[in-house]
C-alpha positions as CSV (number, residue, x, y, z in Angstrom):
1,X,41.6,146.6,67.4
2,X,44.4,146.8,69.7
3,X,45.0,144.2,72.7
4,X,44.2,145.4,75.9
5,X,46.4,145.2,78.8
6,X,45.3,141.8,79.8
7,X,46.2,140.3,76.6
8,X,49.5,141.8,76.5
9,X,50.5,140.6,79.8
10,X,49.4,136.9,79.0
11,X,52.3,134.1,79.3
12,X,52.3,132.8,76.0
13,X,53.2,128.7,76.4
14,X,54.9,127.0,74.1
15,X,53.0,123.5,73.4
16,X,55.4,120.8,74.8
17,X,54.5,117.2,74.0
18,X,55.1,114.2,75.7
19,X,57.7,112.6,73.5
20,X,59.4,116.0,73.7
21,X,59.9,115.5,77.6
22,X,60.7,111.8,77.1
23,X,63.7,113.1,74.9
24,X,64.9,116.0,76.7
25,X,65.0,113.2,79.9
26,X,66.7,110.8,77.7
27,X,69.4,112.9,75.9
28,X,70.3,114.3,80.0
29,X,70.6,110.3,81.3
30,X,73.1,109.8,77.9
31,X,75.0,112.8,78.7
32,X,75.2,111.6,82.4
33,X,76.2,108.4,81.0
34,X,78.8,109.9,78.7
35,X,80.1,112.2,81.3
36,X,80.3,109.3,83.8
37,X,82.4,106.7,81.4
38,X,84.7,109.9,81.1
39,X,85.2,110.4,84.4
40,X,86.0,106.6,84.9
41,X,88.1,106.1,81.9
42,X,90.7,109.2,83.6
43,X,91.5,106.6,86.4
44,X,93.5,105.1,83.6
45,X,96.1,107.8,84.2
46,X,96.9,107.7,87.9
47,X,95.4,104.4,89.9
48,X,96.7,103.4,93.6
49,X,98.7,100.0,93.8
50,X,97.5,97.7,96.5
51,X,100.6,97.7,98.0
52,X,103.1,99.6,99.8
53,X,106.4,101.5,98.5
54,X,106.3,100.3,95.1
55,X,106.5,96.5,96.3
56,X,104.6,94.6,92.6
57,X,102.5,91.9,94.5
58,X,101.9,90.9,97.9
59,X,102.6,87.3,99.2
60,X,101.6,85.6,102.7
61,X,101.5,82.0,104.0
62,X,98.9,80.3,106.5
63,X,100.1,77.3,107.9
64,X,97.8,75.3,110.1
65,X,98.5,73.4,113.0
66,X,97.3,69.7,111.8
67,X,100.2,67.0,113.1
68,X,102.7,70.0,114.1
69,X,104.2,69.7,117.6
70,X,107.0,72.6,117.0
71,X,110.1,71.1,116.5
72,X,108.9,69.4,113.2
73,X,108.2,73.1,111.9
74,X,110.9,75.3,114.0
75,X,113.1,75.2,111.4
76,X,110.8,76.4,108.5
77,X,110.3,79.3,110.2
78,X,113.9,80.0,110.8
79,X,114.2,79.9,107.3
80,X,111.1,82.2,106.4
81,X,112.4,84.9,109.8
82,X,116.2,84.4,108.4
83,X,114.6,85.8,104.7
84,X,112.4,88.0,105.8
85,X,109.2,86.5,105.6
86,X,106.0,87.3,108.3
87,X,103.4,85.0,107.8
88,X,100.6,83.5,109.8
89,X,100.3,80.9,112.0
90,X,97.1,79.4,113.2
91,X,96.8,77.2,116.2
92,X,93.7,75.5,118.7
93,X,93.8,76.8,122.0
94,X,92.5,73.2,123.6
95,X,92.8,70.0,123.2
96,X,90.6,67.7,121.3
97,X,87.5,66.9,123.6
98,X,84.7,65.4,121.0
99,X,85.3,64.1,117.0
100,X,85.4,66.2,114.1
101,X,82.4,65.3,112.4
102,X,80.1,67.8,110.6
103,X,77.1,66.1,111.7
104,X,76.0,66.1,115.4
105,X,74.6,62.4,115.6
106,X,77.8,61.6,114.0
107,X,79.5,62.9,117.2
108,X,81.5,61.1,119.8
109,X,84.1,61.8,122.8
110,X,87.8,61.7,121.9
111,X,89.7,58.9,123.0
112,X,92.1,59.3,119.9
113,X,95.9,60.6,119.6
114,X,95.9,64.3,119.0
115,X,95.6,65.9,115.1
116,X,98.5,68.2,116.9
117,X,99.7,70.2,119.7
118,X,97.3,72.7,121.1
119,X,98.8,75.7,123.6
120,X,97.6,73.6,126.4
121,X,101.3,72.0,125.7
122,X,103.5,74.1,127.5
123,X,106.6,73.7,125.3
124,X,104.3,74.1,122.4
125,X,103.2,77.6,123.6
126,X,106.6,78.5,124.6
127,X,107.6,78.1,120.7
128,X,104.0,79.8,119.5
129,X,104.8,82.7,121.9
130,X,108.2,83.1,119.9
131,X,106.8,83.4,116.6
132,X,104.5,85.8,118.1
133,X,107.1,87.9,119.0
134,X,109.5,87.6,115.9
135,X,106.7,89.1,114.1
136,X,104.4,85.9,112.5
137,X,100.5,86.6,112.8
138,X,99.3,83.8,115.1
139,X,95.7,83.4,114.6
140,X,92.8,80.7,115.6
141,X,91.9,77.0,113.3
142,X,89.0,77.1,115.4
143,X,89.3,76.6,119.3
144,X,90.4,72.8,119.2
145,X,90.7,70.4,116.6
146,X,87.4,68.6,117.0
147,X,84.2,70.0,117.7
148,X,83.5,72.7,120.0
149,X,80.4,74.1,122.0
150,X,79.3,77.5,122.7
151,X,80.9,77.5,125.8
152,X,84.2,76.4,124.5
153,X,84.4,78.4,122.0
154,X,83.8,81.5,124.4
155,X,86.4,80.2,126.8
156,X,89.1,79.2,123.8
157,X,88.4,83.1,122.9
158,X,89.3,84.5,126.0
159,X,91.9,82.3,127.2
160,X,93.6,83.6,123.5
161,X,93.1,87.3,124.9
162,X,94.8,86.1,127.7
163,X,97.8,84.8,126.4
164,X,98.7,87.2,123.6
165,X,97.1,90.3,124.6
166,X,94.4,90.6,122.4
167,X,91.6,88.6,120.2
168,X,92.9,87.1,117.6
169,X,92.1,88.9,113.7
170,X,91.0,86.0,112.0
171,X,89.6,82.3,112.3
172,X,90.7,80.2,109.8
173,X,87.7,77.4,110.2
174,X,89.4,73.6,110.4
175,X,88.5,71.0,108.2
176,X,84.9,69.1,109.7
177,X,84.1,71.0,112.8
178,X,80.4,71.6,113.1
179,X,80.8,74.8,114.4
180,X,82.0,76.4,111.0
181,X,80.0,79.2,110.2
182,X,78.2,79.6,107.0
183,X,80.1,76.4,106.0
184,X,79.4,73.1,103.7
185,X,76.0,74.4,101.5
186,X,75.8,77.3,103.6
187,X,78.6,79.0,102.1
188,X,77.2,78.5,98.4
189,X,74.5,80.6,96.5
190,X,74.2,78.6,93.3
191,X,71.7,75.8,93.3
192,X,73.4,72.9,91.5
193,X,76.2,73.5,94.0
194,X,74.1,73.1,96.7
195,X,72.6,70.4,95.7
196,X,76.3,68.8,94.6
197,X,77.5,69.6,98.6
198,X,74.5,67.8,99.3
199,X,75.4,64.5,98.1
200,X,79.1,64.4,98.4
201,X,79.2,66.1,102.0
202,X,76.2,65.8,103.8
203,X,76.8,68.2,106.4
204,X,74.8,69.7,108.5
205,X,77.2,72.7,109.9
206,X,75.3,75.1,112.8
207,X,78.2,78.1,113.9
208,X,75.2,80.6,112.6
209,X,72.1,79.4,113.6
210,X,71.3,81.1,116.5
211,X,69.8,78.1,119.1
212,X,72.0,75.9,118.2
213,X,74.2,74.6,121.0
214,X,77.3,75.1,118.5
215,X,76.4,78.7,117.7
216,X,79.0,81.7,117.4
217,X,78.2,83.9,114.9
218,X,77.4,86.7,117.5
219,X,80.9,86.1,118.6
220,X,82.4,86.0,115.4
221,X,80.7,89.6,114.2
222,X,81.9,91.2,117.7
223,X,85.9,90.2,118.1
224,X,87.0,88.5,114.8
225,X,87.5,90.7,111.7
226,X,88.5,88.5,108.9
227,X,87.5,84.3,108.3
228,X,88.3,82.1,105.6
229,X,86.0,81.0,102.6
230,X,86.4,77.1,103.2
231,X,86.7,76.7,99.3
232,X,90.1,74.3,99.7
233,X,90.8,73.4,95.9
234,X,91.7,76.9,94.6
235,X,94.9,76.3,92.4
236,X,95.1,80.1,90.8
237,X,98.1,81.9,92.2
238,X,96.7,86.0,92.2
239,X,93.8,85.7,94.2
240,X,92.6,89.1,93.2
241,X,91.8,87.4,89.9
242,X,89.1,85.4,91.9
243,X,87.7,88.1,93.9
244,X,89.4,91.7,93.2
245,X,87.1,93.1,96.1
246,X,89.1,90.7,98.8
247,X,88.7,90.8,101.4
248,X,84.6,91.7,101.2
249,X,81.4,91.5,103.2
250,X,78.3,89.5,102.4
251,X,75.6,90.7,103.8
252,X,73.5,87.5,103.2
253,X,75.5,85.9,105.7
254,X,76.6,89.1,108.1
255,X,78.0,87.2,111.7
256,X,80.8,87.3,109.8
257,X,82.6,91.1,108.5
258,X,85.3,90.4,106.0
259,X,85.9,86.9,103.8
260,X,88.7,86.2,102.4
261,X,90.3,83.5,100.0
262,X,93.5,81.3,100.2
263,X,95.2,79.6,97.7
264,X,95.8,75.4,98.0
265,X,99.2,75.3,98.6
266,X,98.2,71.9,101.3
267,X,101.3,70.0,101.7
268,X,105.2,70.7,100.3
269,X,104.4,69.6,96.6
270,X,101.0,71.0,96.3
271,X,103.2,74.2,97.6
272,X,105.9,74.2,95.4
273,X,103.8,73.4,92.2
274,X,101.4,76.7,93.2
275,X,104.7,78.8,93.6
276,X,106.7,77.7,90.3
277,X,108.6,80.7,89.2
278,X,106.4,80.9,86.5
279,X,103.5,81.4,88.7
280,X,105.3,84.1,90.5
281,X,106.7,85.5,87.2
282,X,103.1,86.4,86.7
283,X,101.7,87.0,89.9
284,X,104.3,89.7,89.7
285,X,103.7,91.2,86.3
286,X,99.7,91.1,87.3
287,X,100.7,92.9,90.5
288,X,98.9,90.4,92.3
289,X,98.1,89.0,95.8
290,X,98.8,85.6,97.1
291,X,98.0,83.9,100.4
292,X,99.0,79.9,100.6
293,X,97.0,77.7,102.8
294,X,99.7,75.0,104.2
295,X,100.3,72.7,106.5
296,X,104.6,72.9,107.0
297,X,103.8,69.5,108.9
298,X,102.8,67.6,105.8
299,X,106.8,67.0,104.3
300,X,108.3,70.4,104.2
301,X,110.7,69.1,106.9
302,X,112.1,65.3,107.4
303,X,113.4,63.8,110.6
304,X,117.1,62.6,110.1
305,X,119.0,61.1,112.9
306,X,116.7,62.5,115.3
307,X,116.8,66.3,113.6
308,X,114.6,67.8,111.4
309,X,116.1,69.0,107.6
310,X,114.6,71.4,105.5
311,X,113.5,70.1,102.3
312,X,116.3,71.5,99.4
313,X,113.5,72.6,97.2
314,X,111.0,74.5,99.7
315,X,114.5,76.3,100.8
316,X,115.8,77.2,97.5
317,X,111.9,78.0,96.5
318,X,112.1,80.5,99.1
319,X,115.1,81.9,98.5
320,X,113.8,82.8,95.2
321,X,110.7,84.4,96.1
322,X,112.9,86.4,98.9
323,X,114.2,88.2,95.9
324,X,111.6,89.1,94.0
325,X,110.1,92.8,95.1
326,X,107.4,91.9,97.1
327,X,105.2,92.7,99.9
328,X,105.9,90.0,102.6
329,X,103.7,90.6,105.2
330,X,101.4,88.4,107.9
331,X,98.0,87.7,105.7
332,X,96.1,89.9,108.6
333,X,97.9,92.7,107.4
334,X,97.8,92.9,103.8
335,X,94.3,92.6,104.1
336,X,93.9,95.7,106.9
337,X,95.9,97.6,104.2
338,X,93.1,96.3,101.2
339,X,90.6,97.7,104.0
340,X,92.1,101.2,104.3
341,X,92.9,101.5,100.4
342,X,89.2,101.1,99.8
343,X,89.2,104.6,101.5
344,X,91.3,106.3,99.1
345,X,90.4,108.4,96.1
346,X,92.8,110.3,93.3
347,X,90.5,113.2,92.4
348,X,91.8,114.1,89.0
349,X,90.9,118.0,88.7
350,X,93.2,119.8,85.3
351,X,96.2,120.3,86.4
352,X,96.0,119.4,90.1
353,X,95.4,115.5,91.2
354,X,94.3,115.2,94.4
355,X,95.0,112.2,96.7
356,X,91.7,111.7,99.4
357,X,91.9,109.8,102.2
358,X,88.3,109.8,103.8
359,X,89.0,106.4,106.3
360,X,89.9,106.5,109.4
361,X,93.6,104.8,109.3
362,X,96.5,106.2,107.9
363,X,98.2,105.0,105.3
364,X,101.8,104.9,105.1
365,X,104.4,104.2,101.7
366,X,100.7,104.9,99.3
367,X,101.9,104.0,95.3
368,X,100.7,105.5,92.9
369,X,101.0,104.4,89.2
370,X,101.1,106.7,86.2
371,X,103.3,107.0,83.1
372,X,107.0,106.7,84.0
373,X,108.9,109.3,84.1
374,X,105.9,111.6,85.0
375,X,106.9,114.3,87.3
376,X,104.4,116.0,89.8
377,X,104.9,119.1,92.5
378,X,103.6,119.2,95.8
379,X,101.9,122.6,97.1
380,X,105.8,123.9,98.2
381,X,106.9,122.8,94.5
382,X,108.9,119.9,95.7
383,X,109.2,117.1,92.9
384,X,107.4,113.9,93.2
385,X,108.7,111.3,90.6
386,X,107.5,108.6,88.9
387,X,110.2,105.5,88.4
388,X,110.1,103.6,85.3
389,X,107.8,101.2,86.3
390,X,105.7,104.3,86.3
391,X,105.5,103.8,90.5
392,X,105.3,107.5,92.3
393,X,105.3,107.2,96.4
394,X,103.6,109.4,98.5
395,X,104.9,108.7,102.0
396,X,101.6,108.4,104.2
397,X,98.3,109.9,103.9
398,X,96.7,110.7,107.4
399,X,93.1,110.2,108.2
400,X,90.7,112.4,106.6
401,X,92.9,114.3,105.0
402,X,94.3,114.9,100.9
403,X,97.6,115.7,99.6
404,X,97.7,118.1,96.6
405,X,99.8,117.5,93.7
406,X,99.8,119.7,90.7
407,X,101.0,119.1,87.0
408,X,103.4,122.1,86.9
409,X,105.3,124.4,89.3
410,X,103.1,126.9,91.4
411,X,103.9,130.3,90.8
412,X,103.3,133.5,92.9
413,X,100.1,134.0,90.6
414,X,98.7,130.8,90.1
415,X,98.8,129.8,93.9
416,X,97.1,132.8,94.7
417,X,95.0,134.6,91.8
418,X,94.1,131.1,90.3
419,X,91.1,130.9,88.1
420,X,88.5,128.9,89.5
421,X,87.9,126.1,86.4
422,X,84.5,124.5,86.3
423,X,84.1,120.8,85.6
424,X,82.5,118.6,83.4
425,X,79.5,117.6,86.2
426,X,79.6,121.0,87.5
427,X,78.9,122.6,84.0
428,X,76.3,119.9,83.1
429,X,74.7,120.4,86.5
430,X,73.3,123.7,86.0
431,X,72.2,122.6,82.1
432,X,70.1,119.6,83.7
433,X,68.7,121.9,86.8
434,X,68.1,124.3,83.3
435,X,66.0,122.1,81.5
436,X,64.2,120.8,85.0
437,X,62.7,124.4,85.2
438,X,61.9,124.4,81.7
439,X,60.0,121.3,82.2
440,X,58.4,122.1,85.2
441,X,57.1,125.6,83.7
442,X,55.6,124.3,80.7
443,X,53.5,121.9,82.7
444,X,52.1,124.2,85.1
């Protein structure tokens, strides 16, 4: 008996069970997986340094204003201008007006001798307005040394914008004041180190409670890109060792954009033990980043027959690091350059690796790393290469745009009758959107 038409023209189903699904779905996740530890492990091959020109770490200094008055510091920074050291200076824009207490009934006028000059002192501001224009960051320790209300903190803002043009990048948040944001438990996650900040520092700090009549963060998220993490006691040299996404956002505690970390460097021995050649030996070979919180008030400088003397060993400290191939650069700025690296890819692809730059900043002196003595051609076939510290330097990288470097030498044919080569993910791609269909068929 033959089969009629009907018959013939049946779809015949293959049964598909369960467990068979569950295992097709499983061995495409492990290919995706397999596919996606490839892909990371080529980064292993060509990775940007953070830093420009093939400099092998970056270093900065932030020195606060406690018990400065400018002359006691001038010549510190004649040293660190005559080396070639920018670094950052923070100052208060006022004088003192209440205590530095970081609980409000703990509170009080201040009748005391200023912590330090503010720019309210004219000859003060004279010498601030110098650094300024020698090339040192100057940046805010808060408004004033002591306390500060909303309305003084708004008015220490803009009488900054005033006097140097601008706001200032970053707020480096002094000692006690109880307008610190996010400061004292606020700044911890871990329980048992809230609870330990509980009983050794009872603070109550309010700079992010919105109410309060210190409150700021609205300010801070609008004009100030980078604070400080008040975490005083970090002794490691390479910061990127503590936190290798500096500087970073936490968006549990978002009136403020970027963190970022200082190492104690708090008075001239605290200082030249952080710096020991040996610590910069390996900061060095790490390629990492160091920015020294400091106060060149507390002994860097003495007072001798009415003039102040460099210390011998801060000076010959100095002189060492001078030497040493490094990005010297105000702490402001070697975190803006962290910000714009985070916008740059290398897109290995065969023979071409292509350098992506999807922020909106260009980015000048980018460094590549890859094995020395690697050479690559640009699009015209000019030579890039590598040193033997396996550093390759692409000049700048403009917004939104990719430079092209390729392997070998571009030919006549190969620039323009190239074979299109498919990748990895491309390939797999049309095997998982493959099996999808086959799924989706049998279970109709």
């Amino acid at each position: 008996m033959g089969m009629n038409d009907k018959g013939f023209n049946k779809k015949i189903k293959p049964r598909i069970t369960l467990p068979t699904v569950l295992a097709i779905l499983l061995a495409i996740f492990l290919v995706w997986w397999i596919l996606n530890y490839v892909r990371s492990s080529d980064k292993n091959e060509f990775w940007i340094s953070p830093y420009p020109y093939g400099k092998d770490f970056a270093f900065s200094i932030i020195d606060d204003p406690d018990n400065s008055t400018g002359p006691d510091i001038k010549p510190v920074y004649d040293l660190l201008y005559q080396l070639g050291f920018r670094t950052t200076r923070t100052v208060w824009v006022f004088d003192q007006k209440h205590t530095n207490t970081p609980r409000r009934e703990m509170e009080r006028d201040w009748t005391g001798v200023d912590e330090g000059y503010s720019l309210e002192n004219k000859d003060y501001l004279h010498f601030i307005k110098e650094l300024d224009r020698r090339g040192f960051e100057i940046a805010l320790h808060g408004v004033s040394a002591g306390n500060d209300y909303r309305e003084e903190i708004i008015e220490g803002y803009e009488n900054f914008k005033k006097i140097f043009g601008s706001y200032p990048k970053m707020d480096v948040l002094h000692s006690k004041n109880i307008e610190n944001i996010y400061s004292g438990r606020h700044k911890l996650d871990n329980i048992f180190f809230k609870v330990l900040q509980r009983v050794i520092h009872d603070s109550d700090y309010q700079g992010h409670i919105p109410g309060s009549d210190y409150f700021w963060g609205d300010i801070s998220q609008n004009v100030v890109r980078y604070v400080w993490l008040p975490f005083r006691t970090i002794k490691e040299i390479n910061l990127l060792k503590v936190s290798p996404k500096l500087p970073f956002h936490d968006p549990r505690r978002p009136y403020v954009n970027y963190w970022f970390l200082t190492s104690d460097g708090s008075n001239l021995g605290d200082f030249l033990i952080l710096t020991s050649p040996e610590n910069m030996g390996r900061l060095m070979r790490e390629r990492g980043t160091s920015i020294v919180s400091t106060h060149f008030a507390y002994g860097f400088t003495k007072q001798t027959k009415g003039k102040y003397v460099l210390n011998k060993d801060f000076v010959e400290r100095m002189k060492y690091i001078s030497k040493l191939d490094g990005y010297f650069a105000p702490t402001s700025e070697i975190l803006d350059r962290f910000l714009a690296l985070k916008n740059l890819f290398i897109l290995p692809t065969g023979d071409k690796i292509s350098i992506v730059n999807t922020g909106n900043k260009k980015v000048n002196g980018i460094t590549i790393m890859c094995n020395p003595g690697t050479t690559l051609y640009d699009a015209e076939n000019n030579p890039y290469h590598a040193n033997n510290q396996g550093e390759l330097i692409i000049d700048e990288l403009h917004p939104n745009s990719n430079v092209d470097l390729y392997r070998k030498k571009l030919t006549e044919f190969n620039s323009f009758h190239k074979r299109v080569n498919i990748g990895l993910l491309a390939r797999m791609k049309i095997e998982i959107l493959n099996y999808i269909g086959y799924i989706r068929d049998n279970f109709e």
